[in-house]
C-alpha positions, 0 to 999 in steps of 0.5 A, a space after each residue: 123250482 119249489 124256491 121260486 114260489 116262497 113268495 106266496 108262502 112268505 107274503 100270502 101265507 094267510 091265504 095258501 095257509 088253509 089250502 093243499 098246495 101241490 107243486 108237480 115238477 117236471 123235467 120234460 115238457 108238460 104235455 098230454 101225451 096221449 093217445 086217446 082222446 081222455 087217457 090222462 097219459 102223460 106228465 101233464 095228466 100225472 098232476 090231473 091225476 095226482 088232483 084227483 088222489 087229492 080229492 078222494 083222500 081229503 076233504 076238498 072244496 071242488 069249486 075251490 080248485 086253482 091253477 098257476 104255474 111259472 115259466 114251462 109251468 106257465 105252458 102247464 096253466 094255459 095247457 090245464 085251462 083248455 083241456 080241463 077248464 071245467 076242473 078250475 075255479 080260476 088259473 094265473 098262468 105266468 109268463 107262459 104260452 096258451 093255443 089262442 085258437 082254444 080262447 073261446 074255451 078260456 072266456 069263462 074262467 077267470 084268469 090273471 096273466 102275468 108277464 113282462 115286456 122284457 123277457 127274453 126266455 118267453 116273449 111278452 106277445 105269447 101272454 098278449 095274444 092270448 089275452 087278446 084271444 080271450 077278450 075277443 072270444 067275448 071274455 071278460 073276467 081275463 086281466 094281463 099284468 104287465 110287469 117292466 124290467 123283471 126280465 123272465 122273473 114275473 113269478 116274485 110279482 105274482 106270488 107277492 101280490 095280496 090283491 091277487 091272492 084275494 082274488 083267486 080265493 074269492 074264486 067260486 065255481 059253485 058261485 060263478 054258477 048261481 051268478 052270487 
């Protein structure tokens, strides 16, 4: 999977040059698989866990924390938006699938959705309808990329898009905060 993200190193390397990068894999569903209610078990929990390792042994901006994931990672975004959205300044779920009932969580934070209308592996309607959710919940910093003929590839688009990169840099919980 490491391979399907060169894209923002080759094109973004600016950007991403100054900021810990971390790419969990997994070859099972990202789920929170808990028992309790915070437990942090499970594989999705293992990179919340792994973030905040990251953040006791280096020296981290945590108003300046994102989140982005392609394709099961898509799932793994919208996932980690809803149940920790107060940890991310801002998340790029691509072609992924979020619970619409949990948008008005989501209307906060911003969000760039990427997906297109071609995919066959994850349904465009999953990133719509999420989308939807989120600006019917009164979100207004949520905005849908939608790509034509690129099938299940939307990541190569998002990872390329400077504009995108500038944006999610421009991300400041800290200023969101204070509304500067």
């Amino acid at each position: 999977q490491m391979s399907n993200i060169d894209k923002m190193f080759e094109i973004n390397g600016d950007f991403v040059s100054q900021a810990i990068v971390i790419c969990p894999q997994s070859n099972e569903w990202w789920n929170l698989d808990r028992e309790m209610y915070g437990d942090r078990k499970g594989t999705l929990a293992s990179a919340m866990n792994l973030l905040d390792e990251i953040q006791k042994n280096y020296s981290c901006d945590k108003n300046r924390i994102y989140v982005t994931g392609l394709s099961m990672g898509g799932y793994a975004t919208w996932n980690l938006l809803e149940e920790y959205g107060d940890v991310f300044a801002a998340g790029i779920p691509i072609c992924g699938g979020g619970n619409t009932y949990n948008a008005s969580e989501l209307k906060d934070i911003p969000i760039r959705i990427y997906h297109s209308t071609d995919d066959t592996t994850v349904p465009f309607s999953l990133s719509q309808n999420m989308y939807d959710a989120i600006v019917n919940a009164g979100g207004k910093k949520v905005k849908l990329v939608t790509l034509y003929s690129v099938g299940h590839n939307s990541w190569d688009s998002a990872y390329s898009d400077r504009d995108t990169f500038s944006w999610l840099f421009a991300q400041d919980k800290a200023k969101t905060k204070t509304g500067k």
